[in-house]
C-alpha positions as CSV (number, residue, x, y, z in Angstrom):
1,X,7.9,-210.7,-74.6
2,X,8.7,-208.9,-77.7
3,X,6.6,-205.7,-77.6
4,X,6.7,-205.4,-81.3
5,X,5.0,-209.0,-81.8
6,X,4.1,-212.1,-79.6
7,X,7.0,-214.6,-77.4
8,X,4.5,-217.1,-76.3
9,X,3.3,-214.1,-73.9
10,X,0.0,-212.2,-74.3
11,X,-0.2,-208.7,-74.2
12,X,-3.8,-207.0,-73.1
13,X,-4.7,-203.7,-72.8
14,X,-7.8,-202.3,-71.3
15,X,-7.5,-199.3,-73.0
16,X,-3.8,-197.9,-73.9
17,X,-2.9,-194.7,-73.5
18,X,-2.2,-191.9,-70.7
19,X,-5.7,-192.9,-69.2
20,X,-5.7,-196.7,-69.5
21,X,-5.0,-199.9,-68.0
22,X,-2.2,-202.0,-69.4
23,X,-1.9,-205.7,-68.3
24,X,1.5,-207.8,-69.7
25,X,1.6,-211.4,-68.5
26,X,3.0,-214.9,-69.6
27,X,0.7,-217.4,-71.9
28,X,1.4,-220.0,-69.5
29,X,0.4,-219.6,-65.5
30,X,3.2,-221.8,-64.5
31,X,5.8,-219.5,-66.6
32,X,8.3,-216.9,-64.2
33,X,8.5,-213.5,-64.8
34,X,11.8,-211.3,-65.0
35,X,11.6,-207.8,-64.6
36,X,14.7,-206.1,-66.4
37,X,15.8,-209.6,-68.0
38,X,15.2,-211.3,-71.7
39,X,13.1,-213.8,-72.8
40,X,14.2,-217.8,-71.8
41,X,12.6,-221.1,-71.6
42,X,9.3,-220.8,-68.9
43,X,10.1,-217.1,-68.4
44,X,8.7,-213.8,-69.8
45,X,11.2,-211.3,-70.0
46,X,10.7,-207.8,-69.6
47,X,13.9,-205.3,-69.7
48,X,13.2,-201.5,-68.8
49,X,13.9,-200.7,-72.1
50,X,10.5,-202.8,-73.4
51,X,8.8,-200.9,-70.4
52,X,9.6,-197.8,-71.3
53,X,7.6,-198.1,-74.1
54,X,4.4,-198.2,-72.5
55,X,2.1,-195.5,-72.0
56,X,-0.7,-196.4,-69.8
57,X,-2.2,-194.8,-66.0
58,X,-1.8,-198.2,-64.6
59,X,1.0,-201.1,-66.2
60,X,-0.5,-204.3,-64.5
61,X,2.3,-207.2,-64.5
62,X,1.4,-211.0,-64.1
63,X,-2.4,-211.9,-62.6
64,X,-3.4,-214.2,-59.4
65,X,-3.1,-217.3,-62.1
66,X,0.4,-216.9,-62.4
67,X,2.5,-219.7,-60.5
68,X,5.7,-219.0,-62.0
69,X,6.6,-215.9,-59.8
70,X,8.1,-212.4,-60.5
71,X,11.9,-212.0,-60.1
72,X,13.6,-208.3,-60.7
73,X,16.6,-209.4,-61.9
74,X,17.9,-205.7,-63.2
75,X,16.8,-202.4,-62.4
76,X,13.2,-200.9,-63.6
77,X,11.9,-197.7,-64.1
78,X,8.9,-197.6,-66.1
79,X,8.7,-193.8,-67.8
80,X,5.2,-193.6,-68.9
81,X,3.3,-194.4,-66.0
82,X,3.3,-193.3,-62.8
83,X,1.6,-196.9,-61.5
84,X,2.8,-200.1,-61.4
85,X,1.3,-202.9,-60.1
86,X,2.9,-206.5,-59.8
87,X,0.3,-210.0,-59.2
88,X,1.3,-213.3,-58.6
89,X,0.0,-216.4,-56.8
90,X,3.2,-217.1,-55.3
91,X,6.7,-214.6,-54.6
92,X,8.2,-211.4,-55.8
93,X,12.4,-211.2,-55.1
94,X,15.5,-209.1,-55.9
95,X,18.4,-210.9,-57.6
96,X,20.9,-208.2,-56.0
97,X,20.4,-205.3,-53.9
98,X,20.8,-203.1,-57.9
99,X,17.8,-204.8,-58.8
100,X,15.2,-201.8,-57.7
101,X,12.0,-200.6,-59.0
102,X,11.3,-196.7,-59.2
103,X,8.1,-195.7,-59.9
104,X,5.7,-193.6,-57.8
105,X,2.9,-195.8,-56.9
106,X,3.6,-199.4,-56.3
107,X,1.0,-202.1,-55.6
108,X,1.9,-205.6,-54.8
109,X,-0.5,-208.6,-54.7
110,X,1.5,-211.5,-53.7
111,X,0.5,-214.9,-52.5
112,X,3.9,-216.5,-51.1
113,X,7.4,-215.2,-49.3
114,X,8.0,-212.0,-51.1
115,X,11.2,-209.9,-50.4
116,X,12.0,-206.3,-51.6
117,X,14.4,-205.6,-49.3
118,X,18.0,-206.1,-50.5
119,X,18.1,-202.9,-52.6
120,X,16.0,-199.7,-51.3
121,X,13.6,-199.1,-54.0
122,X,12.3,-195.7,-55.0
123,X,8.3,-195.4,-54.1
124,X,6.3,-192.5,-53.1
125,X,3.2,-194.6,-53.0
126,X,3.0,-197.8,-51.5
127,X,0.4,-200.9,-51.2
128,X,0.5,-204.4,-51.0
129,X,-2.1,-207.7,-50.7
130,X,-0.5,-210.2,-48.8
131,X,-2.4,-213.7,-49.3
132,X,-2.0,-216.9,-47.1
133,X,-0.3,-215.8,-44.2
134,X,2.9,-214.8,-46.5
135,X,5.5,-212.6,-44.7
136,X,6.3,-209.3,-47.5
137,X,9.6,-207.3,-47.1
138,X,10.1,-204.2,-48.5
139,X,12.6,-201.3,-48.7
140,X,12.4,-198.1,-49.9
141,X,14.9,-195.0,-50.3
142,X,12.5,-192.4,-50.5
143,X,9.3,-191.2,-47.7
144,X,6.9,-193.9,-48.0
145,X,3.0,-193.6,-48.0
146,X,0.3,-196.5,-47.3
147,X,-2.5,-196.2,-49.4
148,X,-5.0,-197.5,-51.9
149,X,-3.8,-198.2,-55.2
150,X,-5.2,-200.1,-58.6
151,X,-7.7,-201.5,-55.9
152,X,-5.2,-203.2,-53.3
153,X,-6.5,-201.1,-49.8
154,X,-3.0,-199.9,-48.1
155,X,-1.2,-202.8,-46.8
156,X,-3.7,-206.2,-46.4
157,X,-2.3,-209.4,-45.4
158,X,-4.9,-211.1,-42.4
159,X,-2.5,-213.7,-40.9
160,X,0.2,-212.4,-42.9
161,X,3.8,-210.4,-41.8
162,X,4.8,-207.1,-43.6
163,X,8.3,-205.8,-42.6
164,X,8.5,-201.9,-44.1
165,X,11.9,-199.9,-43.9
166,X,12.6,-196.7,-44.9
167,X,16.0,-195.8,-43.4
168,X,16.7,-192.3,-42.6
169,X,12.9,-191.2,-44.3
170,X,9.0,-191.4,-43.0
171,X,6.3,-194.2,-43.3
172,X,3.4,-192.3,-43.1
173,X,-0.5,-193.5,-44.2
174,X,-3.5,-192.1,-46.2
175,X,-6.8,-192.0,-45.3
176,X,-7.5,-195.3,-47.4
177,X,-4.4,-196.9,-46.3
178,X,-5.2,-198.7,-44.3
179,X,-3.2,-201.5,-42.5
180,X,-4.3,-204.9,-41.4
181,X,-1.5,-207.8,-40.8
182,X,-0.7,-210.3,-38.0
183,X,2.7,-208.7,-37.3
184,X,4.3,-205.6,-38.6
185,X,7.7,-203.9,-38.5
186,X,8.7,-201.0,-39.1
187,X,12.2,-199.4,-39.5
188,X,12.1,-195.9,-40.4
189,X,13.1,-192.2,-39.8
190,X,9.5,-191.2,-38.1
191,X,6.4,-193.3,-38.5
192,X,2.9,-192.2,-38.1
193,X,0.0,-194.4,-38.8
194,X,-2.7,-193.2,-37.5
195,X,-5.9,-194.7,-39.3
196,X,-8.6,-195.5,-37.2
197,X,-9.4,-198.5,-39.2
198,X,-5.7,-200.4,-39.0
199,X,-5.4,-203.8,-37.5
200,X,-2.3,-204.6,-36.0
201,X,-2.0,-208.1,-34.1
202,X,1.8,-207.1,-33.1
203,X,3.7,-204.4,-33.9
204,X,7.3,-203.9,-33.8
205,X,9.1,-200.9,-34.7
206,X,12.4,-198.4,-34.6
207,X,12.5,-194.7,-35.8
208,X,16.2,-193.2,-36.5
209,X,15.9,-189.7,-36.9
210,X,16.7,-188.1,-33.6
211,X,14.4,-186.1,-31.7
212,X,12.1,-185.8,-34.7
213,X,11.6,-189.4,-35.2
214,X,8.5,-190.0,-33.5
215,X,6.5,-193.6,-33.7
216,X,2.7,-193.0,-33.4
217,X,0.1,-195.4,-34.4
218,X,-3.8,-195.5,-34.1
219,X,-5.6,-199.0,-34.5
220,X,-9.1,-200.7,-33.6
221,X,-8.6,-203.6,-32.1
222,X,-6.3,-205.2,-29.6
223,X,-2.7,-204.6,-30.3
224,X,0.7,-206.6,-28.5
225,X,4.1,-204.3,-28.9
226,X,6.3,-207.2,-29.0
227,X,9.0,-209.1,-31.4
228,X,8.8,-209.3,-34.9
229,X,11.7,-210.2,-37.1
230,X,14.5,-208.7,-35.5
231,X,13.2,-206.1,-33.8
232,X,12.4,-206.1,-30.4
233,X,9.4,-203.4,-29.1
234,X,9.6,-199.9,-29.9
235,X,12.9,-197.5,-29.7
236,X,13.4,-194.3,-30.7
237,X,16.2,-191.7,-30.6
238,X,14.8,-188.8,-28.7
239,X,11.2,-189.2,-30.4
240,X,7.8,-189.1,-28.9
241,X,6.1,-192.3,-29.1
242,X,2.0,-192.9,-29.3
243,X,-0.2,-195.7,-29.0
244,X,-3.9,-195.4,-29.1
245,X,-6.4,-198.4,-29.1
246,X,-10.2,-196.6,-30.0
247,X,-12.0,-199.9,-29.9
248,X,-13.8,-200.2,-26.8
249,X,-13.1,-202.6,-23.8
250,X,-9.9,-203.3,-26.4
251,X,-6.2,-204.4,-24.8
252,X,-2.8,-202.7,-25.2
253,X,-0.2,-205.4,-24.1
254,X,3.1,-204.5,-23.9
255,X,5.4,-207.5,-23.7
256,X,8.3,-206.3,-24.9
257,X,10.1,-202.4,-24.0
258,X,9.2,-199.0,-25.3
259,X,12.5,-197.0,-25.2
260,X,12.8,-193.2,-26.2
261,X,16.1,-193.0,-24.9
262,X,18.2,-194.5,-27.7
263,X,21.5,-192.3,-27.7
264,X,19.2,-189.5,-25.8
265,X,19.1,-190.0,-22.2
266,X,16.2,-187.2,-21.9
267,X,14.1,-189.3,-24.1
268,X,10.4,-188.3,-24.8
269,X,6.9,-188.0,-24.5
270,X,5.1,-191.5,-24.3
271,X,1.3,-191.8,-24.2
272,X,-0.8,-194.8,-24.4
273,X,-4.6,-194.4,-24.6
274,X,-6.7,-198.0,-24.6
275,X,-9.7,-199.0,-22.3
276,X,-7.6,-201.6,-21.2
277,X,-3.7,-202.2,-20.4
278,X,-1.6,-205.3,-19.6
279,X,2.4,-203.5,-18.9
280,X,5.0,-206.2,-18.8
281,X,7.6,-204.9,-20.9
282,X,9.4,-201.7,-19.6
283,X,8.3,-198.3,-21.2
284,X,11.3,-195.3,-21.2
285,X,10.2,-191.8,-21.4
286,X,13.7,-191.2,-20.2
287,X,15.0,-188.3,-17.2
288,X,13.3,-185.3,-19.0
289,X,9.6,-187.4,-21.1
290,X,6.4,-187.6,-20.3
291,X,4.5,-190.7,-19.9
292,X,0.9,-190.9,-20.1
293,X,-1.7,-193.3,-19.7
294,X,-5.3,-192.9,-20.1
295,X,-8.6,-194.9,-21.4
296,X,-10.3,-193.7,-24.9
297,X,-13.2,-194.4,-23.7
298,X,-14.5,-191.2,-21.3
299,X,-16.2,-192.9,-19.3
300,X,-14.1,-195.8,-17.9
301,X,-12.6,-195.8,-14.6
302,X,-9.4,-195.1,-13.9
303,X,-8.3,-197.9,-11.2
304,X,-5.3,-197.5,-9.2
305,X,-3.7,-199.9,-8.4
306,X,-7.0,-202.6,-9.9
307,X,-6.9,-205.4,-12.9
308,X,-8.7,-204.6,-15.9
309,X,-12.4,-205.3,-16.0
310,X,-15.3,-204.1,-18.1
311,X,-15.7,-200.5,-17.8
312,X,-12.1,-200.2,-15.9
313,X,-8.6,-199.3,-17.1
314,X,-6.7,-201.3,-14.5
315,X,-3.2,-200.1,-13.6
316,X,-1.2,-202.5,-10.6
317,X,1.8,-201.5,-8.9
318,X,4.2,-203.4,-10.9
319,X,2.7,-201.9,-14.4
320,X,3.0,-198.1,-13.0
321,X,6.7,-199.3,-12.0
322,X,7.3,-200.6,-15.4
323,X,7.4,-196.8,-16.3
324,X,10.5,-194.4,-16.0
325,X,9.7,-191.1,-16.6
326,X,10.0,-187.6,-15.1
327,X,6.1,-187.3,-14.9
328,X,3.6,-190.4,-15.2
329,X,0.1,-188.5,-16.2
330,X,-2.7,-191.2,-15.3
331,X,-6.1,-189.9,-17.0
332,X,-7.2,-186.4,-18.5
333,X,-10.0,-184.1,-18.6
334,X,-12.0,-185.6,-21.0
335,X,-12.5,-189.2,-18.6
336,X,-15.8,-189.0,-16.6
337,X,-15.0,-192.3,-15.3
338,X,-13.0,-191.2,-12.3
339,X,-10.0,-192.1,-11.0
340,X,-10.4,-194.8,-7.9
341,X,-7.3,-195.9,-5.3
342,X,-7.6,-199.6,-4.9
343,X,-4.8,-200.3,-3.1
344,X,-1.9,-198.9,-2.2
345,X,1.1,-198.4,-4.7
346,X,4.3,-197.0,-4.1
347,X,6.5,-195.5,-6.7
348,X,10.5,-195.4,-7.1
349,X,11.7,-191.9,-6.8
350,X,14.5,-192.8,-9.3
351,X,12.2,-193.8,-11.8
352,X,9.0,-191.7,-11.6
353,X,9.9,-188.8,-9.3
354,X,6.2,-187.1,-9.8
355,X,2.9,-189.0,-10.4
356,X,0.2,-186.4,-12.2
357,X,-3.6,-187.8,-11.7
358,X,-5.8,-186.3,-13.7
359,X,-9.8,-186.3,-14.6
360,X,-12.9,-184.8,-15.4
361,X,-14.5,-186.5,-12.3
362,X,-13.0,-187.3,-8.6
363,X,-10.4,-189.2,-7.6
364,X,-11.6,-191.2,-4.8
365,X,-10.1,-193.7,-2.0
366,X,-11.7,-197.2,-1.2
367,X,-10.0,-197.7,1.9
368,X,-7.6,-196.3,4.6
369,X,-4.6,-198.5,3.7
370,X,-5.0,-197.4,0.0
371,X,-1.9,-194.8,0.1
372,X,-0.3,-193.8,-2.8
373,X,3.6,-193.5,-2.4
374,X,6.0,-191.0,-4.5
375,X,8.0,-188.1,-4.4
376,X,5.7,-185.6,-5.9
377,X,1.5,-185.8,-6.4
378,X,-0.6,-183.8,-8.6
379,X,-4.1,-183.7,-8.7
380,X,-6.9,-182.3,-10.7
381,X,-10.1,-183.2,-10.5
382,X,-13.8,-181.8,-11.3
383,X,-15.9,-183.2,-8.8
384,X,-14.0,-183.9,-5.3
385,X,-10.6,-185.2,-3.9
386,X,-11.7,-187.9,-1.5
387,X,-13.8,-187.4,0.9
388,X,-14.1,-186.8,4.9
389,X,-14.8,-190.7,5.6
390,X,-12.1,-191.7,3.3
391,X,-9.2,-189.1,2.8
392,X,-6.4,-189.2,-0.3
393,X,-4.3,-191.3,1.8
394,X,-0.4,-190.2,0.9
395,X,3.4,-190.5,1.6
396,X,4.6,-187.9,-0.7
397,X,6.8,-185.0,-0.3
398,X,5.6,-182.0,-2.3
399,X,1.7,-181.8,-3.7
400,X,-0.1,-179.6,-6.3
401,X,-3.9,-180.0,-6.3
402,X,-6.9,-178.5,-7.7
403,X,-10.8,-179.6,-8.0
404,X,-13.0,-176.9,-10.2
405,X,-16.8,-178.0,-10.0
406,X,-18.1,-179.5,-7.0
407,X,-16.8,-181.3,-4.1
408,X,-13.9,-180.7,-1.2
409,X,-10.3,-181.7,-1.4
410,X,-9.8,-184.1,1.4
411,X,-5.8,-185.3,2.1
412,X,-4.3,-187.2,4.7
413,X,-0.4,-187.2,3.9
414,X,2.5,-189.3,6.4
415,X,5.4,-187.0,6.3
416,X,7.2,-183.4,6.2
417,X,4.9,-181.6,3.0
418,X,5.7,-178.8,1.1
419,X,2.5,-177.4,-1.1
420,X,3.2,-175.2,-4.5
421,X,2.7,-174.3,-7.6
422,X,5.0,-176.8,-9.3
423,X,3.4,-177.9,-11.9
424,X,-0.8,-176.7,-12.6
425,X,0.4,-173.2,-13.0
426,X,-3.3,-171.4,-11.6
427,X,-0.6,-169.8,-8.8
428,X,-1.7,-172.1,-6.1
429,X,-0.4,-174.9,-4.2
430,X,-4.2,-175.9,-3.5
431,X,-6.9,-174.6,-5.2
432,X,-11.1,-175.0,-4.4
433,X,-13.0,-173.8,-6.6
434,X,-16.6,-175.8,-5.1
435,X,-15.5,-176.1,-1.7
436,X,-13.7,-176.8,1.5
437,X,-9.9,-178.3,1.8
438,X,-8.3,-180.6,4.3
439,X,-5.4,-181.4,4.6
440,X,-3.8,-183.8,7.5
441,X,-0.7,-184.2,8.3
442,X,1.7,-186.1,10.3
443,X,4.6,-183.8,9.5
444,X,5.5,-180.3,9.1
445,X,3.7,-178.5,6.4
446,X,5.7,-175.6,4.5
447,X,3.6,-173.4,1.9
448,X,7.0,-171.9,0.4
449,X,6.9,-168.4,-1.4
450,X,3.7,-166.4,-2.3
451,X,2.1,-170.0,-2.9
452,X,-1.0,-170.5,-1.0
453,X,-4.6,-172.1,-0.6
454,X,-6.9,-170.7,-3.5
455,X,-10.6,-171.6,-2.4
């Protein structure tokens, strides 16, 4: 295209100038279009130089028609708008990783294998439209933000795969950014996308900033951590990792690992929050992180040691001991679902050493045999700690309980016990507020320091 007359390419513009749309693309739907190259046979050339001449709020290159595709065979960096958005029915690719685009919003709306990825491209503002079940790679240099641009919602694609890297920098979302793919990766110094509205299928993903570069993301529907690419699950360096499901009754399946402890033993925080959990693949909080499970939904039971069914977070043994971490939290104050002991599980002390269960209800005990097995036990609860028919049955060395509302604490431990204060903080080993506390046991029982029974 020759911007100062016609190449067999047409030139429209909505309305030129700082405030208007202008659109640049081929005569012909089957002609290619090269982004930083000259004019040639079946291709519509367009050198930066040409661009640079253009003065418009959004520069619009190619439309759905065009079957030739967009190549960026040099280096583009459009100096009169801040938008640029790039259509084609079929691919977008790089010739060489110098071949980048700068600008500061970038939509894509591709229909076909599109590939951004072998120079990092300069973007603040990123979205993309993948059609047909195409797989979109993109890199950027810069921290990268999913939202809605020249009317392509954050990062679409239905059955399609976007890969997103930002090495060293943050992926991070807008309100309207939404994301909804079959499988997304993500390589990045922190990533946090946490829109209510995403719709992950599986997600892949690994942040490289240490300690800060914490992977958290918020979807509606049922979401797999698992393989995609190259990537294998979630790994950080030290960061916290969080995964919330806030559809109801909705499944997160973990089939591949979650690791904090990339080149940081301690590792981090972990917490998964979903009505429903299937735990296959290992999860690493590390020897100093947190993990936490708990349902969105307040009023689904907690079940210890249960499958999932409607209304019930189910957690088996072998998903709790697919968890290392110095603390597993089960629950929190805002479930009014309970917490219920199913059967009995037993924890490894070298890979949870103290098991926290927590909840805005009771925790309660279905049957004798139902003991639960660690180290250390904490409890809080709102309503009652089992019950005189049906005690807390345990085989634990060290416990910290409280109940607030209503209800007794009721304990029947196996073993030598020593009650504190290790980790509530109210001052108390045990505390009542609502009622009696008993505790049997078939061992010694040592109440260390100024640490006592607060009824």
């Amino acid at each position: 295209m020759d911007l100062t007359g016609t190449s067999g390419s047409t030139k429209t513009a909505d309305n030129t100038g700082a405030g208007g749309i202008v659109t640049l693309k081929p005569a012909a739907a089957g002609n290619a279009i090269d982004l930083g190259g000259p004019d040639a046979a079946g291709t519509l050339g367009l050198t930066d130089p040409e661009l640079d001449t253009i003065t418009a709020s959004v520069l619009r290159i190619g439309d759905s028609a065009n079957t030739g595709g967009i190549t960026i065979s040099a280096a583009i960096s459009p100096a009169n708008t801040n938008t640029l958005h790039l259509i084609t029915d079929v691919g977008i690719s790089q010739s060489t990783g110098a071949d980048t685009i700068t600008v500061d919003k970038l939509a894509l709306s591709v229909g076909a294998n599109s590939n951004l990825i072998l120079g990092a491209n300069t973007v603040s503002k990123f979205a993309a439209d993948i059609a047909n079940g195409a797989t979109l790679k993109f890199k950027n240099s810069k921290n990268l933000t999913i939202d809605s641009i020249d009317g392509v919602v954050g990062v679409t694609g239905g059955a399609g795969t976007a890969y997103l890297i930002a090495s060293g920098k943050n992926i991070t979302q807008t309100t309207a950014g939404t994301v909804t793919v079959s499988k997304l990766e993500l390589k990045a110094g922190s990533v946090a996308l946490n829109n209510t509205s995403n719709d992950v299928a599986t997600i892949a993903g690994m942040t490289t900033s240490a300690s800060s570069g914490a992977f958290s993301y918020i979807g509606l529907n049922d979401l797999i951590v698992g393989t995609v690419g190259s990537v294998h699950g979630i790994t950080t360096k030290g960061g916290d990792v969080s995964l919330e499901i806030v559809g109801a009754n909705n499944t997160l399946t973990l089939t591949n690992d979650v690791d904090t402890t990339n080149g940081h033993p301690a590792g981090a925080n972990v917490t998964y929050t979903a009505d429903k959990m299937a735990l296959t693949g290992a999860t690493n909080a590390g020897t100093g992180g947190v993990a936490t499970l708990k349902p969105k939904t307040a009023t689904q039971v907690i079940g210890i040691g249960s499958t999932d069914a409607a209304g019930i977070l189910g957690l088996t043994e072998t998903e709790l001991n697919t968890i290392s971490a110095a603390t597993l939290v089960v629950g929190d104050t805002a479930n009014t679902g309970g917490i219920v002991i199913s059967n009995p599980i037993t924890l490894a002390s070298a890979s949870v050493p103290t098991l926290y269960l927590i909840t805005g209800a009771g925790i309660d005990n279905t049957a004798s045999s139902n003991t639960i097995t660690v180290d250390n036990l904490v409890l809080t609860a709102v309503t009652g700690i089992g019950s005189s028919s049906n005690p807390l049955e345990t085989q634990i060395s060290r416990l910290n309980a409280y109940n607030s509302t209503s209800g007794d604490i009721n304990i029947s431990n196996t073993g030598d016990l020593i009650i504190d204060d290790f980790y509530i903080g109210n001052g108390y080993g045990i505390e009542n507020d609502a009622g009696k506390v008993t505790i049997n046991n078939t061992g010694s029982i040592d109440i260390p320091g100024t640490n006592g029974y607060g009824v």
